[in-house]
C-alpha positions in Angstrom: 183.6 -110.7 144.8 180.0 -110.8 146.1 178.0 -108.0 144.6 177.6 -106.3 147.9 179.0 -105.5 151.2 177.8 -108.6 153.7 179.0 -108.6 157.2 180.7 -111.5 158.5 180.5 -112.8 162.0 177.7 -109.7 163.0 178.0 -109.6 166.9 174.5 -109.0 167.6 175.3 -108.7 171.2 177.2 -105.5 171.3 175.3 -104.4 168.3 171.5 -106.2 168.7 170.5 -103.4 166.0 173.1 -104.1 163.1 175.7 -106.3 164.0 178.2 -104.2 163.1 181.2 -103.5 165.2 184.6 -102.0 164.6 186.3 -104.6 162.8 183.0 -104.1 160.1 183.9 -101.1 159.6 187.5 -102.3 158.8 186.3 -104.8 156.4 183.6 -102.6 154.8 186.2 -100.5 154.4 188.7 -103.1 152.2 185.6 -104.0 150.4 184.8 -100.4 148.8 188.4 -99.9 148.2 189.4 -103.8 147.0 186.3 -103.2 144.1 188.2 -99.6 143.8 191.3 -101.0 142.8 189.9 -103.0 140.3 190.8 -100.2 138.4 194.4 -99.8 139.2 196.5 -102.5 137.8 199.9 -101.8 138.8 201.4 -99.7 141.6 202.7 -96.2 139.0 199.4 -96.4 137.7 197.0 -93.9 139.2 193.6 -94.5 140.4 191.3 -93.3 137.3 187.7 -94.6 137.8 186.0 -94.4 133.7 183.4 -91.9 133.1 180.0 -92.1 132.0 178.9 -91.3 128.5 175.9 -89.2 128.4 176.3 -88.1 131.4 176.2 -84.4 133.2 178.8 -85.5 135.3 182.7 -84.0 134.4 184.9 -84.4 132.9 183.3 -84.1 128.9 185.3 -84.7 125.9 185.7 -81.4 125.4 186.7 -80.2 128.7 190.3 -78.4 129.2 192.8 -81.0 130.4 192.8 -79.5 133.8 189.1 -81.5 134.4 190.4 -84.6 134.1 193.3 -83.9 136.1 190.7 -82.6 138.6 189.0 -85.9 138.0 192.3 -87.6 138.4 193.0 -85.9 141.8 189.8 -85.9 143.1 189.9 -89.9 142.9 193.3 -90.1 144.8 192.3 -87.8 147.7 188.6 -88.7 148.1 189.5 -92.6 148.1 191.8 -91.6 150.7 188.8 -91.3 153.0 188.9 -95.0 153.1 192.3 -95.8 153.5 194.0 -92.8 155.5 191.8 -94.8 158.6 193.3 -97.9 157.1 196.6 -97.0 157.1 196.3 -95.3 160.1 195.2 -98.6 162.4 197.8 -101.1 160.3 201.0 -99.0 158.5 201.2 -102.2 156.8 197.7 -102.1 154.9 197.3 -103.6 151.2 194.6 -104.1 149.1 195.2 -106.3 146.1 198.6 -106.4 146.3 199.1 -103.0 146.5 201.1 -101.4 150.2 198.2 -98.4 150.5 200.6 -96.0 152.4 203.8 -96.5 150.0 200.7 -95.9 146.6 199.3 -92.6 148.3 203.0 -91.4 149.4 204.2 -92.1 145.5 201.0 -90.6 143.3 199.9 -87.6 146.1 203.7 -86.5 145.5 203.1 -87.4 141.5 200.2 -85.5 141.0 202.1 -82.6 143.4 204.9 -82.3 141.1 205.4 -81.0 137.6 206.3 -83.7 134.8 204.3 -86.4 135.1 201.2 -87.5 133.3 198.8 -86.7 136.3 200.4 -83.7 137.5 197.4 -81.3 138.5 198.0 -77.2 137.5 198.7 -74.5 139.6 196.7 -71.4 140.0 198.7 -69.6 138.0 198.8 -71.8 134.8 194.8 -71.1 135.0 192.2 -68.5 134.4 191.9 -66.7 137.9 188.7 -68.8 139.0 187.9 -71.2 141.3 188.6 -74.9 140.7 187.7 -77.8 142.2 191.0 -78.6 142.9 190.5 -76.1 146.3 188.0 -78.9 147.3 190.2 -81.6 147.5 192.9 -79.8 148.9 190.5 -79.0 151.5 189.7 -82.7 152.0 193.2 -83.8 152.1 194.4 -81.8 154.7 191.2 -82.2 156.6 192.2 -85.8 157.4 195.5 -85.1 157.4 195.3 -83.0 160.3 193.1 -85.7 161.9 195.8 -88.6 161.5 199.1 -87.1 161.0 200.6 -90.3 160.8 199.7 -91.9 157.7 201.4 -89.8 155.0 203.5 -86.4 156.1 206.4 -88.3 158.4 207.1 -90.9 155.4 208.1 -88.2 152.6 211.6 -87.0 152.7 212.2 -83.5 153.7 212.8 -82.4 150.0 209.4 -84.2 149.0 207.9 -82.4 152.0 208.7 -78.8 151.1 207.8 -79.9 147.3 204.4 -81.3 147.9 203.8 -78.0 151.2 204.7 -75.8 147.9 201.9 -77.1 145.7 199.5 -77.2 149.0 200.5 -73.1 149.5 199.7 -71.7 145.7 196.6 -73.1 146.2 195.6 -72.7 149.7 196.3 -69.0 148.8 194.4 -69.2 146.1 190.9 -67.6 145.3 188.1 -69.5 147.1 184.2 -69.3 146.8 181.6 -68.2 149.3 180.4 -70.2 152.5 181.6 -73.8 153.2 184.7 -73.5 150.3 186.3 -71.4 153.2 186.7 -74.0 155.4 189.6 -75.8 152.7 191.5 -73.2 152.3 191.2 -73.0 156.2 192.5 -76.3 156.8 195.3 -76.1 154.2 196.4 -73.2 155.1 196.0 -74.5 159.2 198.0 -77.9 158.0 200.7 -75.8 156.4 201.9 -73.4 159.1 201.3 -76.4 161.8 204.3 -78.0 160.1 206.5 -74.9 160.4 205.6 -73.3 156.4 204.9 -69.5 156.2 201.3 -68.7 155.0 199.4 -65.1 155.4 198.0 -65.3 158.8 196.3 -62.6 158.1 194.0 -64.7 155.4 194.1 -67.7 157.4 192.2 -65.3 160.3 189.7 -63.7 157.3 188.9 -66.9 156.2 187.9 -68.0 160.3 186.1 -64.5 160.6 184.0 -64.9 157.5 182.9 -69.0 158.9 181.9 -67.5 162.1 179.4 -65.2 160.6 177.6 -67.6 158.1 175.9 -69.4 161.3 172.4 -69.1 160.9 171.5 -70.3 164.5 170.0 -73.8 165.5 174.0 -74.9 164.6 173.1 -74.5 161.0 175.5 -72.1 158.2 174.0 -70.2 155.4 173.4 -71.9 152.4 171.4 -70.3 149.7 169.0 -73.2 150.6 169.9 -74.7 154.1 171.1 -78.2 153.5 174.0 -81.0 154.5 176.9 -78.9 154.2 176.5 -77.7 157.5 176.9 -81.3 159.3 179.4 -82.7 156.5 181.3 -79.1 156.3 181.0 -76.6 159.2 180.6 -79.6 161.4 183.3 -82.1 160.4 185.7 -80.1 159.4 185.3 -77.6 162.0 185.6 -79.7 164.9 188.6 -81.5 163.2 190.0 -78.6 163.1 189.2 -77.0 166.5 191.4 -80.4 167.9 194.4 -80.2 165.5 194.9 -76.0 165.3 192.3 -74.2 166.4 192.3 -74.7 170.3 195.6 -73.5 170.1 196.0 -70.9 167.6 192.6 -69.4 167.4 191.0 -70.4 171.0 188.3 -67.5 171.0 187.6 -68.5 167.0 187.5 -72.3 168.0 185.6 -71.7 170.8 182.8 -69.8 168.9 182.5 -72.9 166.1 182.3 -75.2 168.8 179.4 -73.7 170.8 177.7 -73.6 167.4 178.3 -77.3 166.7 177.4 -78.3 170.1 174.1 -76.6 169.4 173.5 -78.6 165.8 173.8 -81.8 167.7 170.7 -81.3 170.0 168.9 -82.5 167.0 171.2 -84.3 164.5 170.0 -87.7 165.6 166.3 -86.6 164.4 167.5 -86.4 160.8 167.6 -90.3 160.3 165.1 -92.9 160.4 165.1 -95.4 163.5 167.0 -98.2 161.4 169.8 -94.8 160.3 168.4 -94.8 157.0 169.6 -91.3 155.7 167.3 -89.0 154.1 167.8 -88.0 150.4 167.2 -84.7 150.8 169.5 -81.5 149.2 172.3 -81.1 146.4 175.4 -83.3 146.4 173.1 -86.2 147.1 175.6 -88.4 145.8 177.6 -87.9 148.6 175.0 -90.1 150.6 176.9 -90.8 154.0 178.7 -88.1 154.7 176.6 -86.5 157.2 176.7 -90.0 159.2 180.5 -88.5 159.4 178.6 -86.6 162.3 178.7 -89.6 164.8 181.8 -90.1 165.5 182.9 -86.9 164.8 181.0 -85.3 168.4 183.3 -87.9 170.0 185.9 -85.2 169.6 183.8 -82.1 170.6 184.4 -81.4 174.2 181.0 -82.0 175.5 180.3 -85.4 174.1 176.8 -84.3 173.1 175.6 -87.8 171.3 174.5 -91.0 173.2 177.4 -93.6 172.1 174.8 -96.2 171.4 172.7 -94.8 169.4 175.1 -92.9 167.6 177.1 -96.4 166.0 173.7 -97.5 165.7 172.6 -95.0 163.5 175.7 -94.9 162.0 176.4 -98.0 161.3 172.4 -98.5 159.6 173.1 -95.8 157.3 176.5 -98.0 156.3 173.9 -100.9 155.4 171.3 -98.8 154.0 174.2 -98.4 150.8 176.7 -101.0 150.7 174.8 -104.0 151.1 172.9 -102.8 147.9 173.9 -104.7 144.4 172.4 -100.8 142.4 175.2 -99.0 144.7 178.0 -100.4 142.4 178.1 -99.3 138.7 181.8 -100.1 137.4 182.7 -101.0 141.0 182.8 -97.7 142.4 179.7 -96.0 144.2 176.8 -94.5 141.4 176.2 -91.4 140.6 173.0 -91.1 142.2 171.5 -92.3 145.4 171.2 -96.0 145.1 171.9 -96.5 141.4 173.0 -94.2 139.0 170.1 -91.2 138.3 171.2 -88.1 136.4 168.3 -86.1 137.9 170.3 -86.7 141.6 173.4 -85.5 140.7 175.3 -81.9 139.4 177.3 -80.9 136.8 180.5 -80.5 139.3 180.1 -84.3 139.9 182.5 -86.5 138.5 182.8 -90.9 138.9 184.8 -90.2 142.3 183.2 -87.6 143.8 180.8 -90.4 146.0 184.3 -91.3 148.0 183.4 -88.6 150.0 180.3 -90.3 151.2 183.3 -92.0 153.6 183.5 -89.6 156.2 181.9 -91.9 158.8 185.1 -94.1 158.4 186.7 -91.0 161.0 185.2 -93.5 163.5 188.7 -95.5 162.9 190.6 -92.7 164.3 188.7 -93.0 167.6 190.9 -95.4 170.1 189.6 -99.1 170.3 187.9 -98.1 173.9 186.0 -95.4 173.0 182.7 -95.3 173.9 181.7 -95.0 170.3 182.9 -98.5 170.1 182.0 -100.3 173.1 178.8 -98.8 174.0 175.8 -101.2 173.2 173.8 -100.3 170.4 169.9 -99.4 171.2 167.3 -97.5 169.4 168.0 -93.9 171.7 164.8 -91.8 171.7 162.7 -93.9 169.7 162.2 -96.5 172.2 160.1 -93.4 174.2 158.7 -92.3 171.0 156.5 -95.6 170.6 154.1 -95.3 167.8 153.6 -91.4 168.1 154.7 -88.8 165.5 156.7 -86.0 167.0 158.1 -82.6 165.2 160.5 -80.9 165.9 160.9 -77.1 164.4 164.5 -75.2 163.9 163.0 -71.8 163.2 166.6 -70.2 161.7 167.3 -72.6 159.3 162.9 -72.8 158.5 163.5 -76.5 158.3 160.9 -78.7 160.3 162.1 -82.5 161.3 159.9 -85.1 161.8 159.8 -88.4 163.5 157.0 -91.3 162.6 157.4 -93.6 165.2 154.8 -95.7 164.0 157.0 -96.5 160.3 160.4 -95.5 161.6 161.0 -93.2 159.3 162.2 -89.5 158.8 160.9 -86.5 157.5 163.0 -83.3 156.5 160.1 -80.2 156.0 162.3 -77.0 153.7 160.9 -73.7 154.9 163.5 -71.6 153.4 164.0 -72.4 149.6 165.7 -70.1 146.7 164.7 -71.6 143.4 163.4 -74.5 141.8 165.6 -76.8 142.3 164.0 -80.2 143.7 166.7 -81.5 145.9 165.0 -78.6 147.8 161.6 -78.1 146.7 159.5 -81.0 147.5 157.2 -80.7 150.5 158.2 -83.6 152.3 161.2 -85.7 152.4 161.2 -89.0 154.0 164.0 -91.8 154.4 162.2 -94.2 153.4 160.0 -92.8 150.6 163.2 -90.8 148.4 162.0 -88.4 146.4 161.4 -88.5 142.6 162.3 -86.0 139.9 159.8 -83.3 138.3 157.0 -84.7 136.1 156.1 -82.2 133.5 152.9 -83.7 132.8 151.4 -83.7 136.2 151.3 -85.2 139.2 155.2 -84.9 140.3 155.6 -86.6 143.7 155.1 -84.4 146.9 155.2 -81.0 144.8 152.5 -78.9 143.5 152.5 -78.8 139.9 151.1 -75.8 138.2 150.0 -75.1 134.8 148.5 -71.7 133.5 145.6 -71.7 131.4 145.9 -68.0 131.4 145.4 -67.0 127.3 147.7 -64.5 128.0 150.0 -67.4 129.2 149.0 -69.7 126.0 148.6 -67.4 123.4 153.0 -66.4 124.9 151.3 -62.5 124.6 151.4 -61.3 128.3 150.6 -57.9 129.1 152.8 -56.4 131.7 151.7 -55.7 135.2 151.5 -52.1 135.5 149.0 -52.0 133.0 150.4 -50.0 130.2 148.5 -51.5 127.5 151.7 -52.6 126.2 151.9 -56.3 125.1 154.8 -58.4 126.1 155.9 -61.6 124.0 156.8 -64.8 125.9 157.3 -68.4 124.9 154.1 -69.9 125.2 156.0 -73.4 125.0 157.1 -72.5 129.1 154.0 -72.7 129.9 153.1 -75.7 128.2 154.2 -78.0 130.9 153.7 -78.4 135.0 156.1 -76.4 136.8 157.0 -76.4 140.4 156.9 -74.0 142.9 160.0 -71.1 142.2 160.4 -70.4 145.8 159.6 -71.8 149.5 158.9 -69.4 152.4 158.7 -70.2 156.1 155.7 -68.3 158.2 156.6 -70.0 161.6 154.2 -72.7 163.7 151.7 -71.5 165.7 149.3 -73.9 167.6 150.5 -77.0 166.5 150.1 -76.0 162.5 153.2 -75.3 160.5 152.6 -72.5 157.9 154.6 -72.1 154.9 154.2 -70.7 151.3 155.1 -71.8 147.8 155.3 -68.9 145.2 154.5 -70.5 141.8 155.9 -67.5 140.0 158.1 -65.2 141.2 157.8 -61.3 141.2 158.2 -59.3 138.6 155.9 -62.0 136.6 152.9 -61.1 139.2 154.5 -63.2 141.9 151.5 -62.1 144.2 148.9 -63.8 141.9 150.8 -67.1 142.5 150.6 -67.9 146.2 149.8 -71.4 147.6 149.5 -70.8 151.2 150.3 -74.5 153.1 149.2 -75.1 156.7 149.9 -79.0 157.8 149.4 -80.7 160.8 151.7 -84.2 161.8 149.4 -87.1 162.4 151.3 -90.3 162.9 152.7 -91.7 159.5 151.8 -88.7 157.9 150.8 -84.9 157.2 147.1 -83.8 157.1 147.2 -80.3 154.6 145.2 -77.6 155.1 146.6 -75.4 151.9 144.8 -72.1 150.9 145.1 -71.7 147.0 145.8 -67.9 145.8 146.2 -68.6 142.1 144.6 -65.4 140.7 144.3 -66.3 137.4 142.9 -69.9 135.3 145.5 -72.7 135.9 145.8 -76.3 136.5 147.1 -78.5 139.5 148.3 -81.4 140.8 149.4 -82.7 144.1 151.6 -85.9 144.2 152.2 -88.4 147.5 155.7 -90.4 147.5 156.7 -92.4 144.9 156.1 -95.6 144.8 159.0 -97.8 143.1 158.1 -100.9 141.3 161.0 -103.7 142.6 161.7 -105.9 140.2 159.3 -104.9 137.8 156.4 -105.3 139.7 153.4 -102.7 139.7 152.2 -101.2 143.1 148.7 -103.0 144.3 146.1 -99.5 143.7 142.9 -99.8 144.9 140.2 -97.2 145.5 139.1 -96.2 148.8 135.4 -94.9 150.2 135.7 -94.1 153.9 134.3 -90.9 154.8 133.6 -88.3 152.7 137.3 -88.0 150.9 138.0 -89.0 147.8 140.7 -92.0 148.3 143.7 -93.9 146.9 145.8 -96.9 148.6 149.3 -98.2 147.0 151.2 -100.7 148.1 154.2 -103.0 147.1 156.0 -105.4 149.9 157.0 -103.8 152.8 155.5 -100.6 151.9 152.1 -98.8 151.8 150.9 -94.8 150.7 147.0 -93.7 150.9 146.4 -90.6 149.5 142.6 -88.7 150.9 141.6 -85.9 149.3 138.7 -83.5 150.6 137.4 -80.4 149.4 139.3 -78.2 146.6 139.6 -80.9 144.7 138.4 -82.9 141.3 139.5 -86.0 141.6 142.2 -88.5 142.6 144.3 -90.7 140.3 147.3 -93.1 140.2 150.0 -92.2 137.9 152.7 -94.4 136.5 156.1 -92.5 136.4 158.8 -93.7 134.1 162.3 -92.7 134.6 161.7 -90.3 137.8 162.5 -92.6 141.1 165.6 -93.0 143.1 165.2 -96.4 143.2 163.9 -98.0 140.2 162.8 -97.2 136.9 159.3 -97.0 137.4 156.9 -96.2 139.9 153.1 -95.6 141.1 152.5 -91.8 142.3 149.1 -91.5 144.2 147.5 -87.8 144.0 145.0 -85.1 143.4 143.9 -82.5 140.2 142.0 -79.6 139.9 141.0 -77.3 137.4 140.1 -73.8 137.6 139.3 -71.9 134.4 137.4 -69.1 135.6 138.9 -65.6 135.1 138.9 -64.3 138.5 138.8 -68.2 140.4 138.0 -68.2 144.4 140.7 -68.6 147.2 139.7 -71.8 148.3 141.2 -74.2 150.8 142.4 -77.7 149.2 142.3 -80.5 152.1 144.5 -83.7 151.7 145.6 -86.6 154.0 148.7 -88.2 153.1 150.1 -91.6 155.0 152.9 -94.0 154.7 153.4 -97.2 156.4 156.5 -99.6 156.2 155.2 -102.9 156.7 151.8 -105.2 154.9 149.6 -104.7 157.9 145.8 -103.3 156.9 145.3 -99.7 157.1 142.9 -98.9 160.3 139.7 -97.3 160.8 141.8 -94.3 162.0 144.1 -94.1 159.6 141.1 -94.6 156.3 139.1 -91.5 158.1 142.0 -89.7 159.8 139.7 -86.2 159.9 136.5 -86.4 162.0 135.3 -83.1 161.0 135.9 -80.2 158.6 134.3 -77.0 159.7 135.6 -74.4 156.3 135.2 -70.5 157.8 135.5 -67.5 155.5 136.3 -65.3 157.9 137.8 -66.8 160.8 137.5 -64.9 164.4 141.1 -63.2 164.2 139.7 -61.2 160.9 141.3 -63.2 158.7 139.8 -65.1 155.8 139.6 -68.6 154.6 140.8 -71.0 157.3 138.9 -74.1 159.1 138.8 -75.6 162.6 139.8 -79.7 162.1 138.8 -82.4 164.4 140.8 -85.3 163.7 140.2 -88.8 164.7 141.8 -88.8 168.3 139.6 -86.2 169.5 142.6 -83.2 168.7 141.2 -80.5 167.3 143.6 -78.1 165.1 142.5 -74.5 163.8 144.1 -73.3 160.3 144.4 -69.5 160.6 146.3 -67.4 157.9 145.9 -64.4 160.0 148.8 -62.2 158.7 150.8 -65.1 157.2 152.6 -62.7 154.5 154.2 -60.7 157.4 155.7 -63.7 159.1 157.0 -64.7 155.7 161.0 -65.7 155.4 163.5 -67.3 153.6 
């Protein structure tokens, strides 16, 4: 077997973009699940993909039994994102041997029933928790309720009511905030549409308490806004509006539906013109899932996506993965983004969580002549787009999308983050730059990294805020290393700038001595900032651009650059470029090597800035940066070397408020940075 997906036959006619039509998706399809069932060597043996020692992912060697049964279980039904569509367009389907529907009919009723080696617990053989076996449940009937044909009618009544009692103690069961809901709503849904009793009164809860987490924009609350609400809310909601909700909850089904509608005014903007997806958020693992999207607003009521340009987003993002040999590790999809990366993954991961990523294979269920199908591919608002950079701003959610049409590539801006956590707290992602893990040395790709040189700090004696004197004892080893920002607030666009802040430390630790205030302005293939620094005590930073991986080995081309007055890097490696400008608030600029921090390689080139303040009492002081990326080896232009044509700094601006600047940039625009009342617009 080749070590990657190749298409055979593309029809470049119908699909001039990718060459991918319907019987691809039927063959890619075989492909992941053929490699799959490498690991299952006779039809009673269930699928059981091996672990990964050293890993974060579950389950451990000294996990309960009830992980690896979850492991166990979570193989069977998430695989079954490939071959429910399978089954569904040939009853007759096989892969090695093996008849698909007869194996899923024999080990979902296995692992349903008490007595046999992969028998999963009930609720009430556990600690009252939640489990991830909820999830899955929630998966199962998700796509059961989509093609009702492939497993229910086949099971005897007796197996029917055994395998609807195993689905009831557990769609009863305890569930966990936000998108959770949404599997114990579909189980529950599945159950009562086959004539089983469940409480109707939770079922309706459950609905009640989904309606209220929308946000607006079509996005659901999240601690940190992210893919759940397309792979989730989205998915699963509109799957669910066809199969129960339009007729048992019409008002409910309706209100979902208005909200989806809503999302999909700008779903399209998320992906790079080829349909490269971007690796933005937790659960990154599950890569393609939110492609699941595309064919999925082919059963929403208003048709809201383009046909063409939904397969042919759809279908890129399928080639952006499978036809990658780093996809595979033990011939199942990594851990990671492309190949296995424990910084991309959580601890509630385990070896078959990825088979989730499959939701775009819904596209199956869709008849042969939907327009999904036989529209012809084309490249949908890009084409109008040309080279210009456009941005578009969903002010619930805070998250800002962007649109280089002059690289084809994506950007994802966070407004409203919680914590720390990277998959959130870059300042850019981009589809075609993923993003790399913290650095704790410095100069951590499109983050701030901060480092006190408070004494306080070093000496780990602090003395508390309110000034009693009173010393506090800290670690001084935390602040031995960069950190990254704790926090991300949105403050809104006004006048073409998008303002947003960064607190370095959060309150009670003096969180007010710790603002970055970030104003940035889209220039095409890339972001002049315009960030005003509020660290109120000595400290160190850096600023990094994208990473750069090294393919193959090979180093990134750095040289220095002179234009203008900024200080300047340029990185390049085939195919792609970064320069990196720095102005004022800054020291200098340097190229860092990273080791063991990229998505796509083990190491990489990171162009960026450093400063160092050690005064007591430093300035507020605005630190001025150009960062652009290309995706092809042509020279960078005059435009694009000197991208600002003037800097005017202001200390106190005309609105009253206090270090800003008016910006002429090298088209003539002219952009004016005001922080006037930024903490008041302040959300998250």
């Amino acid at each position: 077997m080749k070590k990657h997906y190749v298409p055979a036959n593309p029809d470049f006619k119908k699909s001039p973009h990718t060459g991918l039509t319907r019987q691809h998706y039927i063959d890619s399809a075989r492909y992941v699940l053929e490699r799959a069932f490498k690991h299952v060597k006779s039809f009673d043996q269930p699928i059981i993909f091996p672990t990964i020692p050293g890993s974060k992912s579950y389950p451990q060697p000294d996990d309960p039994p009830w992980r690896t049964r979850s492991h166990e279980f979570e193989a069977l039904e998430r695989t079954f994102n490939l071959a429910a569509p399978l089954i569904h367009i040939d009853p007759d389907a096989s892969i090695k041997g093996i008849h698909l529907r007869k194996y899923y009919l024999h080990h979902f009723h296995r692992a349903l029933t008490s007595g046999n080696p992969n028998s999963i617990p009930m609720p009430d053989e556990l600690p009252d928790a939640t489990y991830q076996f909820t999830c899955e449940f929630g998966g199962w009937t998700k796509t059961m309720l989509l093609m009702p044909d492939v497993l229910w009618p086949h099971w005897t009544k007796q197996q029917q009511d055994e395998v609807a009692a195993a689905i009831s103690k557990w769609a009863h069961h305890r569930t966990t905030q936000n998108n959770w809901r949404l599997f114990n709503i579909c189980a529950l849904s599945w159950l009562k549409l086959k004539g089983y009793d469940i409480d109707d009164d939770l079922l309706r809860s459950h609905l009640l308490w989904i309606a209220s987490y929308h946000a607006g924009n079509g996005w659901y609350l999240e601690q940190s806004y992210n893919y759940y609400t397309i792979s989730l809310f989205v998915v699963y909601g509109t799957i669910w509006n066809r199969a129960f909700g339009d007729k048992y909850y019409p008002e409910i089904a309706a209100v979902l539906e208005k909200s989806f509608d809503e999302l999909f005014l700008t779903y399209p903007n998320f992906f790079g013109r080829d349909g490269y997806i971007n690796m933005w958020a937790r659960s990154i693992c599950y890569r393609l899932w939110i492609s699941g999207g595309f064919p999925v607003s082919f059963l929403l009521k208003s048709k809201p996506l383009d046909p063409g340009w939904a397969r042919r987003l759809c279908s890129g993002s399928l080639l952006q993965f499978l036809t990658r040999d780093d996809f595979f590790v033990n011939d199942i999809p990594a851990l990671g983004f492309y190949g296995h990366r424990e910084f991309a993954i959580q601890n509630y991961s385990c070896p078959a969580s990825p088979f989730i990523m499959f939701l775009p294979f819904i596209a199956l269920a869709l008849p042969e002549d939907s327009p999904f199908w036989t529209a012809k591919e084309h490249d949908g608002a890009w084409t109008k787009l040309g080279k210009k950079s456009q941005r578009i701003i969903l002010e619930k959610p805070g998250l800002a999308l962007v649109n280089h049409g002059s690289t084809g590539t994506s950007e994802i801006i966070s407004g409203k983050v919680y914590d720390d956590d990277h998959n959130y707290s870059k300042l850019v992602f981009n589809t075609h730059f993923p993003w790399e893990d913290h650095n704790p040395q410095g100069g951590t790709s499109q983050e701030y990294g901060f480092r006190s040189l408070d004494p306080r700090d070093l000496s780990g004696m602090d003395i508390n805020f309110y000034l009693t004197g009173r010393a506090v004892n800290n670690e001084a080893s935390i602040t031995a290393g960069f950190t990254t920002a704790q926090s991300i607030l949105f403050n809104g666009e006004r006048d073409g700038v998008l303002y947003r802040q960064l607190l370095m430390r959060k309150p009670p630790n003096n969180g007010v001595g710790y603002i970055i205030d970030l104003a940035e302005i889209t220039i095409p293939g890339g972001v002049v900032r315009v960030d005003r620094c509020r660290l109120a005590f000595e400290h160190e930073l850096t600023l990094g651009h994208f990473g750069l991986p090294h393919v193959k080995g090979k180093k990134a081309l750095v040289e220095k650059i002179t234009h203008g007055e900024a200080q300047g890097l340029s990185a390049s490696i085939p195919g792609r470029q970064l320069l990196f400008l720095a102005y004022s608030g800054w020291d200098k600029v340097k190229a860092t090597v990273h080791k063991g921090f990229n998505a796509e390689t083990e190491s990489s080139t990171v162009l960026g800035a450093y400063r160092k303040r050690t005064s007591k009492n430093p300035p507020m002081e605005l630190m001025i940066s150009v960062m652009l990326h290309k995706t092809d080896d042509t020279p960078w232009t005059k435009a694009q070397l000197q991208p600002i044509r003037r800097i005017q700094l202001l200390e106190v601006m005309p609105s009253g408020s206090v270090i800003g600047a008016n910006l002429t940039l090298a088209d003539g625009t002219t952009r004016v940075v005001d922080f006037k009342d930024v903490d008041g617009y302040k959300s998250c």
